[in-house]
gemmi code that builds the backbone of each chain (N, CA, C; Angstrom):
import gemmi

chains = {
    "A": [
        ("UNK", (0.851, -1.197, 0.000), (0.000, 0.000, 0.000), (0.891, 1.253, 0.000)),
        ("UNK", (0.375, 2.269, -1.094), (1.058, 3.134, -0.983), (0.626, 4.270, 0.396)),
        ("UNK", (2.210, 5.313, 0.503), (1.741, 6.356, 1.626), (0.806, 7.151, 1.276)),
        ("UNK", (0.140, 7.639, 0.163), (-0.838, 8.456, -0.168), (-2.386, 7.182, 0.374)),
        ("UNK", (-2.224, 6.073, -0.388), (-3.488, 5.523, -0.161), (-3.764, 5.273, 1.361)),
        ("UNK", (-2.467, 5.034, 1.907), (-2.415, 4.141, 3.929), (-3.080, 6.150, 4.431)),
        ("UNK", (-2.682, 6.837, 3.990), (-2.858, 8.833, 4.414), (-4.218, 8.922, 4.444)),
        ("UNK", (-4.975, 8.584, 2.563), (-5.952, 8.575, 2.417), (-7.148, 7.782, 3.553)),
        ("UNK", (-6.799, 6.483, 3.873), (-7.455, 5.639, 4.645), (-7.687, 6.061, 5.934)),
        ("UNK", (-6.360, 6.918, 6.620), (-6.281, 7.295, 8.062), (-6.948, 8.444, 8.269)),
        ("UNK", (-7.402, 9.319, 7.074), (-8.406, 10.275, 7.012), (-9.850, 9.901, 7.315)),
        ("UNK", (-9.950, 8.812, 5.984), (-11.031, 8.089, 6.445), (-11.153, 7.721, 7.595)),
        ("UNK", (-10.324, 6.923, 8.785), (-10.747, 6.150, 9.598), (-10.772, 7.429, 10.521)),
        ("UNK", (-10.414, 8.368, 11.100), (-10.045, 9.411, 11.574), (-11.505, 10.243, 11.467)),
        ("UNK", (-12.351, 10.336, 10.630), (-13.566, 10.816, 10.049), (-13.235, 12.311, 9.780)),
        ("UNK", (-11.822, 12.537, 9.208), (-11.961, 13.669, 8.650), (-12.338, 14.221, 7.143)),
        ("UNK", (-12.536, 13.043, 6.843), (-13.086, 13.192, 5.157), (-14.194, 11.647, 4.995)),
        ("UNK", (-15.318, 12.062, 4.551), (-16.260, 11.388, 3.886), (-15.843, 9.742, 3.288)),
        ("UNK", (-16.758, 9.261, 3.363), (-16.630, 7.614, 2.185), (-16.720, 7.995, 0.762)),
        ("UNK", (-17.310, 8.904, 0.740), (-17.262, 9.680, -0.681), (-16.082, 10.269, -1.090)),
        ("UNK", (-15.834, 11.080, -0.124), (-14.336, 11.780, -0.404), (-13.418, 11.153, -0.697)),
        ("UNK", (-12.966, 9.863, 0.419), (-12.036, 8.661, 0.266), (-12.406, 7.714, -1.010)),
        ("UNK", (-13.127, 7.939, -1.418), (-13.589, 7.179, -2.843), (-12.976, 7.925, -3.827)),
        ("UNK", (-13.306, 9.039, -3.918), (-13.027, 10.022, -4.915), (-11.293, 10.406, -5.320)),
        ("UNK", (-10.649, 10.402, -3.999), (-9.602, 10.770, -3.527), (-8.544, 9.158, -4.220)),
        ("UNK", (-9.252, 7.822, -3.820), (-8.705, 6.531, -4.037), (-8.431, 6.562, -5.735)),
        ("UNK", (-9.631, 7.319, -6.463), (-10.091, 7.197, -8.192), (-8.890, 7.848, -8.399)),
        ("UNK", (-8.808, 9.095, -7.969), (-7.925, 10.050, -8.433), (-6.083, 9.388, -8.455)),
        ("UNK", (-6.079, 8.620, -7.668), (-4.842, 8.630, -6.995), (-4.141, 7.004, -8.404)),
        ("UNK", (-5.396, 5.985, -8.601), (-5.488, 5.161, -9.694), (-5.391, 5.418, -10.954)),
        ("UNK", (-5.989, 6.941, -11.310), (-5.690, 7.391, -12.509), (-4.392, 7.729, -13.156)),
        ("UNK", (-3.773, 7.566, -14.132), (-2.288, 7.315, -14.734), (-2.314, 8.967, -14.859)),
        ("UNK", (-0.629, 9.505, -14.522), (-0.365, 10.485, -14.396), (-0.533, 11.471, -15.563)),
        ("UNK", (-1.344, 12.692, -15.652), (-1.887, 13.564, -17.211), (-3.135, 13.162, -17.241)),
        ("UNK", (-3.772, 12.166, -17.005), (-5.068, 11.454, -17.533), (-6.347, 12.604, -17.084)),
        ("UNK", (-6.247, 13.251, -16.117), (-6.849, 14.401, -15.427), (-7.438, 15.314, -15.482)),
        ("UNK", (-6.704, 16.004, -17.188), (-6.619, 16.864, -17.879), (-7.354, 15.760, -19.011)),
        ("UNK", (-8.508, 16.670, -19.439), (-9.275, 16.004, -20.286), (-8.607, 16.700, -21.920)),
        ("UNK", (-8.381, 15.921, -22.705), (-7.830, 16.578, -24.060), (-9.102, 17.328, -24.659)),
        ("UNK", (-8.666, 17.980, -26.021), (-9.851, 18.997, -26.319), (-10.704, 18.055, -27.135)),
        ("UNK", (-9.989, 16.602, -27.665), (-10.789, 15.984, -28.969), (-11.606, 14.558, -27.814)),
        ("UNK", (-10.917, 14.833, -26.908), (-12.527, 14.066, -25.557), (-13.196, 14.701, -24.823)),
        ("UNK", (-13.366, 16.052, -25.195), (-14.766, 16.544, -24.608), (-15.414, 16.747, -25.393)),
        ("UNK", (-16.350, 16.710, -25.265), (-18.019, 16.940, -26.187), (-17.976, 18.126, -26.890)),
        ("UNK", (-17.725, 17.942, -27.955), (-18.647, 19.567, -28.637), (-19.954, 20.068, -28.787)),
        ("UNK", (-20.791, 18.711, -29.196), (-22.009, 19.509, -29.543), (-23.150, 18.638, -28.674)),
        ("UNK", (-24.289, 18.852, -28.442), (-25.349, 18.113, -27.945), (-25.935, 18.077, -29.519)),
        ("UNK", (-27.033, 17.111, -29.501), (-27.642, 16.014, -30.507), (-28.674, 15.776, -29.769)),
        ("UNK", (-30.412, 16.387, -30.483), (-31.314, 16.102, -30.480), (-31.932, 15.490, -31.732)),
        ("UNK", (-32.297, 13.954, -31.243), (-32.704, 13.830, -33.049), (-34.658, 13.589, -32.223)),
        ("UNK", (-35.118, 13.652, -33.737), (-36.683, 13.387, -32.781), (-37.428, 12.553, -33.657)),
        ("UNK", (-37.640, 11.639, -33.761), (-38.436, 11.123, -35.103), (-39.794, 10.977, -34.608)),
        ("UNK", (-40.813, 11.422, -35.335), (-42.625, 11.126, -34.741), (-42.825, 10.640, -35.982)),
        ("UNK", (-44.116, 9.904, -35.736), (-45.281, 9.738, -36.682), (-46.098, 9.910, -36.564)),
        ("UNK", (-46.721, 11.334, -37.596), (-48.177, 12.113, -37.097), (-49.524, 11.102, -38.357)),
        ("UNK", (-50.054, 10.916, -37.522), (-50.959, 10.152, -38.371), (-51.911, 10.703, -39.362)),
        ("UNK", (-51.822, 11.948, -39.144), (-52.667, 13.390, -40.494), (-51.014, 13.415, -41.426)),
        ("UNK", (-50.417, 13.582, -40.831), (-48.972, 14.462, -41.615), (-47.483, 13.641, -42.089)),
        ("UNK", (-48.320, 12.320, -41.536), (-46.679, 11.729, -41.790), (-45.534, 11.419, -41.143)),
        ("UNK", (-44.219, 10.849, -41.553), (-43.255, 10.665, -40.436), (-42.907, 12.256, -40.601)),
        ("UNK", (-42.161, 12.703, -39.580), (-41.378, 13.838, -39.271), (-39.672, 13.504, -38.601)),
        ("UNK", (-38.632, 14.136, -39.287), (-37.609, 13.749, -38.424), (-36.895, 15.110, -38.255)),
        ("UNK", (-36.348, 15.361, -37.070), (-35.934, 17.069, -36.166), (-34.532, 16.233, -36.187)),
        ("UNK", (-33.316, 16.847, -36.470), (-32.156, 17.064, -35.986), (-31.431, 17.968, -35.686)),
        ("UNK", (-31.314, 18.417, -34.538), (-30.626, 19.843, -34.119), (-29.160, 19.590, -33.429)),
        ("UNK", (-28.053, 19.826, -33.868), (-26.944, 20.173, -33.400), (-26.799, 20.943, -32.581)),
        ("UNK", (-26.457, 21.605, -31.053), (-26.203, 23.065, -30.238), (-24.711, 22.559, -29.903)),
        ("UNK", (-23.972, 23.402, -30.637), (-22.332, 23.727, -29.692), (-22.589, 23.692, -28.051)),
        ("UNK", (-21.839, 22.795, -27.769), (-21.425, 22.876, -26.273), (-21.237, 24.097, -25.699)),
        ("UNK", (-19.957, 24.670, -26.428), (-19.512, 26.457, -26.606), (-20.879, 27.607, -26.201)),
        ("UNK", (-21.992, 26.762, -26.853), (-22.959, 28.084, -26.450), (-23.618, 27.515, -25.260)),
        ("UNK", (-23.308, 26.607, -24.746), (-24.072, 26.437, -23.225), (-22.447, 27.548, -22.183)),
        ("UNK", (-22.156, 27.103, -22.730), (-20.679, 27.769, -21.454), (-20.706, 29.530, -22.058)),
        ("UNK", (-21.121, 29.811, -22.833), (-21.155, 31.536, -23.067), (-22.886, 31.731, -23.104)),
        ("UNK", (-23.786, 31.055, -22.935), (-24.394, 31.521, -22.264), (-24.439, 31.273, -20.180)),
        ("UNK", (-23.149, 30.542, -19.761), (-23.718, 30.444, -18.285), (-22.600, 31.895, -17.888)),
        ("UNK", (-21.164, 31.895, -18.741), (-20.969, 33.217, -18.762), (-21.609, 34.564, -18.142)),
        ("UNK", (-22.660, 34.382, -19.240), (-23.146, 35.739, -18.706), (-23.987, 35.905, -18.337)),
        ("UNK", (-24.153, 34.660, -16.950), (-25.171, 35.063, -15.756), (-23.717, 35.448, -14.749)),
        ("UNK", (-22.490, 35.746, -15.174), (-21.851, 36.450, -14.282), (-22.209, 37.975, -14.186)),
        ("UNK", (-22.545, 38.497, -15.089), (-22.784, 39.841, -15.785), (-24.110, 40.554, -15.269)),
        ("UNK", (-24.771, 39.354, -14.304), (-26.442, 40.237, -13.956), (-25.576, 40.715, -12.742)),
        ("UNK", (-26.316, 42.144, -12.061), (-25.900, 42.660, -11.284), (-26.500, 41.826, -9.842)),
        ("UNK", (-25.747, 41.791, -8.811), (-26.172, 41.262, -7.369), (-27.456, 40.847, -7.134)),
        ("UNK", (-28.129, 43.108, -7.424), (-29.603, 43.182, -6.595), (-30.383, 41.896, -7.257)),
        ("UNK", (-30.010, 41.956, -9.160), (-30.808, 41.001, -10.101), (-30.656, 39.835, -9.728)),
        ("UNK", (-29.547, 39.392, -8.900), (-29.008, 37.889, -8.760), (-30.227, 37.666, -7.734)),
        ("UNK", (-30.251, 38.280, -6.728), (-31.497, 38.088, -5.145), (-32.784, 37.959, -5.516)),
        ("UNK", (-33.098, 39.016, -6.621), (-34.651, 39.006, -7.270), (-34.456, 37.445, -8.032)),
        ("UNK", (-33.797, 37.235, -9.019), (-33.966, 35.885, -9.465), (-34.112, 34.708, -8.341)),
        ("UNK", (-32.944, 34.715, -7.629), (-33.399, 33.740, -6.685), (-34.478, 33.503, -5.652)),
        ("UNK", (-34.920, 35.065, -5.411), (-36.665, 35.279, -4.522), (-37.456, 34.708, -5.646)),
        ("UNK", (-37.574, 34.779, -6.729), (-38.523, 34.779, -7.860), (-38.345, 33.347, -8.242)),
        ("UNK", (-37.442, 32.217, -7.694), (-37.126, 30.940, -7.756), (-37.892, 30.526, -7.066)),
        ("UNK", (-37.253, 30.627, -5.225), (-38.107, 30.158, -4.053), (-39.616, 30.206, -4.102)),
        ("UNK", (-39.799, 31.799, -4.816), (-41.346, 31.362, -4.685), (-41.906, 30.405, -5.667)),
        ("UNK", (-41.888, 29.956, -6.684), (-42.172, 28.592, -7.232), (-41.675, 27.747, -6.803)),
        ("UNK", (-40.799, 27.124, -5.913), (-40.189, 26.344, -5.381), (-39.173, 25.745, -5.565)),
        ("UNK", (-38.690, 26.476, -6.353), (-37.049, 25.881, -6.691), (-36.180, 26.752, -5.829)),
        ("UNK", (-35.186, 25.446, -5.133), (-34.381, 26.024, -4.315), (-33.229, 26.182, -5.073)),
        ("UNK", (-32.743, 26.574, -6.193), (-31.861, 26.635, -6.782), (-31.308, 28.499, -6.294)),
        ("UNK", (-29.984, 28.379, -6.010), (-29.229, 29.648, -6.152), (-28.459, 29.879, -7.509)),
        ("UNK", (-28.546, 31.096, -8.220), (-27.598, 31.085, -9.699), (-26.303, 31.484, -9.290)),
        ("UNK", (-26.093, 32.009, -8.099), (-24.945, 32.618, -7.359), (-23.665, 31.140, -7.630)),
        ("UNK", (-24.320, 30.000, -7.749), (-23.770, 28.540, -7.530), (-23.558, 28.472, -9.353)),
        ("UNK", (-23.512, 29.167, -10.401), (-23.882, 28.421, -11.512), (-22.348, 29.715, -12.107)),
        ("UNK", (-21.362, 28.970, -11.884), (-20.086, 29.422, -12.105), (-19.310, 28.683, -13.251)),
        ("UNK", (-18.502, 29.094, -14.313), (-17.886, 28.372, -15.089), (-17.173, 26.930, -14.700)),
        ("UNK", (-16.526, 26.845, -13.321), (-16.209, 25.481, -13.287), (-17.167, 24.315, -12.935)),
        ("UNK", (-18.489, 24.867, -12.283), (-19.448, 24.006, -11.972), (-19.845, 23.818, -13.160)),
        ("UNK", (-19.606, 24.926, -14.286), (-20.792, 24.431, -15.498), (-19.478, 23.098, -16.626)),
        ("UNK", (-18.370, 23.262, -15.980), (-17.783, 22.463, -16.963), (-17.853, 21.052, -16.281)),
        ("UNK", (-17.906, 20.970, -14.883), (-18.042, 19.758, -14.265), (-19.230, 18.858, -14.745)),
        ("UNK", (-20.719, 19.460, -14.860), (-22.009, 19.475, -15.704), (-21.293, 19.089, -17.129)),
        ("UNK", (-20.784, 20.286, -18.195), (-20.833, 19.619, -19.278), (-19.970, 18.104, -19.476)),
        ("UNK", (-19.049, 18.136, -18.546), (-18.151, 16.860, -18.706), (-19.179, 15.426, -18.349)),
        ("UNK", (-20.258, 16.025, -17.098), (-20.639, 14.362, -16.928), (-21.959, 14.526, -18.371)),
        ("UNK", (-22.267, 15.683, -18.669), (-23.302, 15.414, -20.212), (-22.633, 14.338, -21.287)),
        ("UNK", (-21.447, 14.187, -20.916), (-20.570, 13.616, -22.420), (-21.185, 11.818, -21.817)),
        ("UNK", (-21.336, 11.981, -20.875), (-21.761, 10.337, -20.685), (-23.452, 10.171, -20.861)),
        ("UNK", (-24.058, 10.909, -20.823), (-25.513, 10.908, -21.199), (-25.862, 10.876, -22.411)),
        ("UNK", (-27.249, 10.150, -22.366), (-27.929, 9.677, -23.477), (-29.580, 9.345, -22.756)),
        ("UNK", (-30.026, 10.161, -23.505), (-31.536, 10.095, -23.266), (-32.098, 9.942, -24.585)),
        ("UNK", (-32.972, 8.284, -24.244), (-33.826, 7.739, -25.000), (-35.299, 7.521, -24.950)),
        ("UNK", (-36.240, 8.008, -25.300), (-37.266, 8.224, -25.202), (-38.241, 7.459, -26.300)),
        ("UNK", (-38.964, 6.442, -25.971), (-39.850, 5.313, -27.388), (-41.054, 5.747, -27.280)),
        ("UNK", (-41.972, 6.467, -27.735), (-43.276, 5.851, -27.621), (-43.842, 5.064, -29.169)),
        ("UNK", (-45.141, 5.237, -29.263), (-45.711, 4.396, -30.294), (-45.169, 5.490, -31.343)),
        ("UNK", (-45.178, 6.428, -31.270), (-45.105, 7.496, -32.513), (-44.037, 8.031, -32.438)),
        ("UNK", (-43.457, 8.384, -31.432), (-42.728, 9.045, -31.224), (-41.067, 8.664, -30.741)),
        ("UNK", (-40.230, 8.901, -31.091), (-38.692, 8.346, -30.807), (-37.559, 9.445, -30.366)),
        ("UNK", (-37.425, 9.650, -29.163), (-36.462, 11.119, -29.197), (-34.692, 10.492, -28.488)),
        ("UNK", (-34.283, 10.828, -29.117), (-33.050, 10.889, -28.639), (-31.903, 12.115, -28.344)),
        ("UNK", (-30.961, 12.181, -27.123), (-30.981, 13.353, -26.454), (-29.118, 12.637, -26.330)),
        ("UNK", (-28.298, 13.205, -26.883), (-26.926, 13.184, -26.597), (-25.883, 13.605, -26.854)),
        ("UNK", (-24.498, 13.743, -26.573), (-23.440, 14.303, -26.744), (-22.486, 13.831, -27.744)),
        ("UNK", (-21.880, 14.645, -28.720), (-20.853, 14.129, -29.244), (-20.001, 14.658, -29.391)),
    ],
    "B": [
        ("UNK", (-8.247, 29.300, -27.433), (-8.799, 30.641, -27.385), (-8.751, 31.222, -29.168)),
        ("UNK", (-8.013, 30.818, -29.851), (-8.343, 31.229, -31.105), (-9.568, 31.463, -31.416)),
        ("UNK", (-10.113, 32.369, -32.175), (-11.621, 32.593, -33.172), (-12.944, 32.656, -32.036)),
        ("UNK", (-12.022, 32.407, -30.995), (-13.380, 32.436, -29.464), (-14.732, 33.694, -29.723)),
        ("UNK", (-14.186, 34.834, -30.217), (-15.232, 36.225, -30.306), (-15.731, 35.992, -32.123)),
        ("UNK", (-14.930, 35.224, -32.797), (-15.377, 35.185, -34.686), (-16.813, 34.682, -34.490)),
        ("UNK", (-17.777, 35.560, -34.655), (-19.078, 35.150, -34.793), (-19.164, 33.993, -36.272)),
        ("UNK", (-20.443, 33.562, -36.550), (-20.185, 32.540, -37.478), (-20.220, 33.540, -39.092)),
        ("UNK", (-19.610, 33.035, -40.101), (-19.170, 33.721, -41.104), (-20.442, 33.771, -42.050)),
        ("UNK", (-20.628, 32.413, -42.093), (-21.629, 32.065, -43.618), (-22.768, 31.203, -42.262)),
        ("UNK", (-24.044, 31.157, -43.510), (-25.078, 30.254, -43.209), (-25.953, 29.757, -44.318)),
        ("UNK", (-26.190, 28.503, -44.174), (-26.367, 27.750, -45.465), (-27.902, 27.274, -45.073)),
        ("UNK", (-28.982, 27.444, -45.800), (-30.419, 27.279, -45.308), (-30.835, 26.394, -46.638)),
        ("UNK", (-31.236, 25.833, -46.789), (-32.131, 25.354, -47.513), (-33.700, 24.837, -47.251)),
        ("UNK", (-34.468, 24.710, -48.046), (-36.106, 24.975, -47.950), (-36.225, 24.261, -48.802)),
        ("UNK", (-37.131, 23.003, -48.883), (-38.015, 22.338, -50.196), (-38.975, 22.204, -48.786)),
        ("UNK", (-40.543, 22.924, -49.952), (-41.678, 22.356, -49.171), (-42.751, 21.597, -50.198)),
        ("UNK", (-43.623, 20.957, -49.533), (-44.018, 19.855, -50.626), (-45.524, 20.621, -51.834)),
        ("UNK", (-44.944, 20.206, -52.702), (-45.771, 20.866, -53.986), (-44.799, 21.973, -54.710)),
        ("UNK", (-43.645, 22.926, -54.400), (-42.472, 22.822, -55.048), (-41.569, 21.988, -55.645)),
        ("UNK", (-41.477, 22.786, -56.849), (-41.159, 21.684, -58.055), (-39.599, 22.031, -57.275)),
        ("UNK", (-39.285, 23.129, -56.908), (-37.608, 22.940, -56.359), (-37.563, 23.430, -55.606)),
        ("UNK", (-36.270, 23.100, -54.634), (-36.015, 23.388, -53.543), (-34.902, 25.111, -53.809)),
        ("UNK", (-35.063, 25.419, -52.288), (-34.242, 26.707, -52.675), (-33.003, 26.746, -51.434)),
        ("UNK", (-32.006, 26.774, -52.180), (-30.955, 26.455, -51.212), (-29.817, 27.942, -51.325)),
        ("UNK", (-29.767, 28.155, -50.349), (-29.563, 29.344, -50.105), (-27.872, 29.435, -49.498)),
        ("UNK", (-26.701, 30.424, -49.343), (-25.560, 30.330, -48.930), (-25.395, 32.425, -48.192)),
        ("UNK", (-25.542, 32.245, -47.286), (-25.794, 33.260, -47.041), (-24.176, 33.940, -45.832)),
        ("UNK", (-23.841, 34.741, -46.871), (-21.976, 35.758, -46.404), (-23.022, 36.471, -44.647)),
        ("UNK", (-22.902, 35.825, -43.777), (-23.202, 36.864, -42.712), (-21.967, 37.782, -42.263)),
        ("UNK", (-20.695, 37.261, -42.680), (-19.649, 38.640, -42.151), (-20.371, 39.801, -42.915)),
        ("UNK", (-20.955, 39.776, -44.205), (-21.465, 40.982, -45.013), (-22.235, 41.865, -43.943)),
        ("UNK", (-23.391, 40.933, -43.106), (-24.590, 41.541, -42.208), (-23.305, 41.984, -41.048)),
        ("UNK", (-22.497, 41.299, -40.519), (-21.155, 41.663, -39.171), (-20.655, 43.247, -39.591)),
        ("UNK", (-20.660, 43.303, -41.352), (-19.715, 44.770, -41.437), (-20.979, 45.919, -41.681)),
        ("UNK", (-22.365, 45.110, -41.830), (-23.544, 46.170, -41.629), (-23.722, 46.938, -40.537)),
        ("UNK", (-23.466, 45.621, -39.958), (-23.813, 45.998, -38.697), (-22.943, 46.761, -37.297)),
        ("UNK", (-21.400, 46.634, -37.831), (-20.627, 47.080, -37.200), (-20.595, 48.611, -36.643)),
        ("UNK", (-21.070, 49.588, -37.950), (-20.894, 51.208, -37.201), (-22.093, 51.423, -36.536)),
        ("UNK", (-22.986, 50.667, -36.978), (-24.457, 51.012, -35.817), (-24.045, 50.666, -34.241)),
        ("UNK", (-23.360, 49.344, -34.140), (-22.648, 49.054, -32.847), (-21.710, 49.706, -32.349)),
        ("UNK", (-20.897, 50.781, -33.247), (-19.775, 51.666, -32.927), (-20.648, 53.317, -32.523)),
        ("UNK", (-21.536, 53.460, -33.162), (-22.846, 54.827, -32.806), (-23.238, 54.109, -31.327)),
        ("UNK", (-23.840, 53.183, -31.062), (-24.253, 52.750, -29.959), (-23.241, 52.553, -28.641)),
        ("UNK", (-22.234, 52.108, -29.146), (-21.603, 51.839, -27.677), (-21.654, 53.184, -26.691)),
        ("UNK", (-21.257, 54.546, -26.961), (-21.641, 55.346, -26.126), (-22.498, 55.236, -24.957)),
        ("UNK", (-24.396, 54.967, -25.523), (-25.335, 54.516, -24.699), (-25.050, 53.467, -24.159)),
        ("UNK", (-24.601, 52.333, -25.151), (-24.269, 50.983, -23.525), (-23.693, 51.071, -22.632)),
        ("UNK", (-22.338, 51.910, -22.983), (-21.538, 52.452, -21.495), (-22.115, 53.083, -20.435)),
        ("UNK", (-22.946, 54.022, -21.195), (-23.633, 54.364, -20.214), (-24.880, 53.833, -18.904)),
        ("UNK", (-25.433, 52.951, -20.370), (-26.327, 51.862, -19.628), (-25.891, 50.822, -18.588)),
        ("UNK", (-24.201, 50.561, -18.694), (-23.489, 49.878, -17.876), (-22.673, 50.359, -17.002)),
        ("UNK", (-22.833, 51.672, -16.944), (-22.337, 52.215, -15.713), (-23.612, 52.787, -14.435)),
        ("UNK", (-24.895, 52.841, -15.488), (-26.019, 53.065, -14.352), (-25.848, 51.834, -13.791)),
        ("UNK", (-26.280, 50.554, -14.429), (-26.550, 49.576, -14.091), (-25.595, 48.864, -13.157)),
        ("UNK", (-24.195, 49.305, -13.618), (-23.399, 49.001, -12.964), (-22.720, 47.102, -13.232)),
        ("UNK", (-22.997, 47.098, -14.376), (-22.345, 45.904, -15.380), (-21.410, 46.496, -16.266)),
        ("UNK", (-20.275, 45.492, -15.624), (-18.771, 45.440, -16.869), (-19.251, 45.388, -18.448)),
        ("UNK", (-18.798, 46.547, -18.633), (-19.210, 47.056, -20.006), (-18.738, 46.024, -21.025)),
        ("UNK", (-16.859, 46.072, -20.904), (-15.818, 45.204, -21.830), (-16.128, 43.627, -21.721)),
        ("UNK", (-16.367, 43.659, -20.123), (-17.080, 42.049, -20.340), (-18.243, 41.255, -20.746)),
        ("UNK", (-19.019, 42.605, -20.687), (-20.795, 42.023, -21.559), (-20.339, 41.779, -22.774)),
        ("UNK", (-19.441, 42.814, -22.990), (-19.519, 43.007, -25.068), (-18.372, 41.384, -24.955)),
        ("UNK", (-17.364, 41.687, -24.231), (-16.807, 40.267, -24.734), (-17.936, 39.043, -24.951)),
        ("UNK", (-18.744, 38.978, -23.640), (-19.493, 38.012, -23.276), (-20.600, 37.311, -24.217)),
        ("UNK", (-20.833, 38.821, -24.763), (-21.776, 38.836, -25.883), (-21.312, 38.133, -27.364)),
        ("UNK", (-20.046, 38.738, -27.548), (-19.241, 37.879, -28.807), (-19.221, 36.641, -28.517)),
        ("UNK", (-18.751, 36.056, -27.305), (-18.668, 34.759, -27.153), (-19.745, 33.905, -27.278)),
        ("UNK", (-20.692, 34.514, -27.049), (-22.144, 34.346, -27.290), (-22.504, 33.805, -28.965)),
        ("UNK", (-22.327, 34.688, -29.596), (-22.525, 34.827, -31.464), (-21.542, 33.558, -31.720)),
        ("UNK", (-20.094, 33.642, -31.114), (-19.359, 33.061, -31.661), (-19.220, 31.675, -31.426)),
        ("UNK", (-20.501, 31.477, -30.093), (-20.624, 29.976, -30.088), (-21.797, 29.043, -30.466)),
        ("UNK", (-22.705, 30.278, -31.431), (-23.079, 29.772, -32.228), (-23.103, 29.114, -33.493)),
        ("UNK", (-21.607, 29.335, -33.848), (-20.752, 28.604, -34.996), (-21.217, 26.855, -34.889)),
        ("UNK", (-21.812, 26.224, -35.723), (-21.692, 24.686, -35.681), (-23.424, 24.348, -35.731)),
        ("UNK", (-23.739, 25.392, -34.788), (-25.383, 25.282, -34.841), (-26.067, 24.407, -36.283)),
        ("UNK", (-26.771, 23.536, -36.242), (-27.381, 23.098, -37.169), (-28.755, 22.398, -36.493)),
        ("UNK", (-29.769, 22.650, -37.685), (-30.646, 22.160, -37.396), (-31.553, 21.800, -38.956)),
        ("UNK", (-32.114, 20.539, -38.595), (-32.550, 20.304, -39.843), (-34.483, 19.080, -39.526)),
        ("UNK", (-34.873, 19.552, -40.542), (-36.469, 19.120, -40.115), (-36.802, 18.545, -41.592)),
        ("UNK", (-37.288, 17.070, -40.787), (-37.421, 16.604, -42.901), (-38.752, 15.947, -42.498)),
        ("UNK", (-39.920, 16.302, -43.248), (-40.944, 15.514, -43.465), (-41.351, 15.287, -45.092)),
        ("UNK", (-42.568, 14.626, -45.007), (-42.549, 13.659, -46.611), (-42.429, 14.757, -47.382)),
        ("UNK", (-41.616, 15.240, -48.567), (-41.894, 15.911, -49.028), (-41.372, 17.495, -49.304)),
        ("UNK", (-40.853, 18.061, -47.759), (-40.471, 18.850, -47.569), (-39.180, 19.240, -47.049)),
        ("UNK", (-38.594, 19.656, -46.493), (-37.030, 19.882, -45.619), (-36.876, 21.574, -45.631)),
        ("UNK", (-36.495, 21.532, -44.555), (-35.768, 22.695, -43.733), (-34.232, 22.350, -43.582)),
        ("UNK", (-33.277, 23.043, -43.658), (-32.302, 22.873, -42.614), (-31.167, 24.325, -42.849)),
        ("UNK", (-30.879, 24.400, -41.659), (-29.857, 25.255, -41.315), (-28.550, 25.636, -40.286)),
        ("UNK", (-27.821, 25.967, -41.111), (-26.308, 25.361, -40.560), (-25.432, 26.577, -40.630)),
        ("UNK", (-25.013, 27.078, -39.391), (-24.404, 27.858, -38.989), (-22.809, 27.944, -39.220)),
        ("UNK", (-21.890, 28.421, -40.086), (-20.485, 28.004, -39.939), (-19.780, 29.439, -39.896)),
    ],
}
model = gemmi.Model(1)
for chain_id, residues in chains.items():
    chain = gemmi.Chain(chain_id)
    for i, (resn, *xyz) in enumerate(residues, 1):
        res = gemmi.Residue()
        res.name, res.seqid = resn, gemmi.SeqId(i, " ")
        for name, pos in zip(("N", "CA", "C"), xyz):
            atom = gemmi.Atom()
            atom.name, atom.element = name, gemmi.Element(name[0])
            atom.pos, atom.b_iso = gemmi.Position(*pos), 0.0
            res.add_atom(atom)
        chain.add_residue(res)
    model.add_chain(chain)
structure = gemmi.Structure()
structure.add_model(model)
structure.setup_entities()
């Protein structure tokens, strides 16, 4: 056992860091040195909506929309740009429908942490008519 | 960071709807509409500064923010095909 993993463990046993943390901390420590740093041609560029229906007046229909990744991260950008007072009104104007969401929390590295786990998603959707598919490439 | 603020250059649309004998496919120079549009945005900035100093929003960083905006709409495509007809449009 290495001294980082026996360190890692005595944290754990010690309860100064989480089973989560010590999990997270164990992944990190397994991963081959550089691997960390995600290259630019393995992250996602674009999201991929395809939609295929069958309208029974109109026929099959098929939707394919491409959105750059790029424009989800320049639009979370510039919710840096609303002023404070606007930041409090949005979030009063949240709570009262009931979303406890703060935008104060919706910062470029949280939004890349988000787009990185999107690159593993895939949403598939069947009905009788309808076929949607929802993913990253 | 290269081309990060290059809004998209061209846009390519095409249209067949059904009972057209042809489709109309279109190639459209938007830097042409970018240099239209450029001295109206150079007359204006005055008022945005100003609007961003009432407001009290980073002027240089909206407008960056804003390019980055246009410019990550580069790739955009979208395309709609039913019997007969097609849409599609593609941002480059």
């Amino acid at each position: 056992m290495t001294d980082n993993r026996r360190h890692i463990l005595d944290m754990l046993a010690s309860g100064k860091i989480t089973a989560a943390e010590a999990e997270r901390l164990l992944a990190a420590l397994e991963r081959p040195a550089g691997a960390t740093v995600m290259s630019e041609s393995d992250r996602a560029k674009y999201l991929r909506v395809l939609v295929d229906t069958v309208d029974p007046l109109e026929g099959p229909t098929k939707v394919n929309v491409r959105v750059p990744m790029q424009l989800l991260r320049a639009g979370v950008k510039l919710t840096g740009f609303i002023p404070s007072h606007a930041r409090e009104q949005v979030n009063d104007a949240l709570r009262k429908e009931g979303i406890s969401f703060d935008i104060n929390n919706i910062t470029p590295q949280n939004l890349e942490d988000v787009v990185e786990q999107l690159r593993e998603l895939t949403v598939d959707v069947n009905n009788d008519n309808t076929k949607v598919r929802v993913f990253c490439e | 960071m290269k081309g990060e603020i290059l809004p998209p250059l061209t846009a390519s649309v095409h249209v067949r709807r059904a009972g057209w004998r042809f489709g109309l496919r279109l190639w459209l120079p938007l830097f042409l509409f970018w240099l239209l549009l450029l001295p109206l945005v150079l007359l204006a900035l005055p008022f945005l500064l100003a609007a961003a100093l009432i407001f009290g929003v980073r002027f240089w960083g909206s407008i960056r923010a804003v390019l980055s905006l246009l410019a990550a709409t580069r790739g955009t495509s979208i395309a709609v095909d039913r019997p007969g007809s097609r849409i599609f449009v593609n941002l480059q």
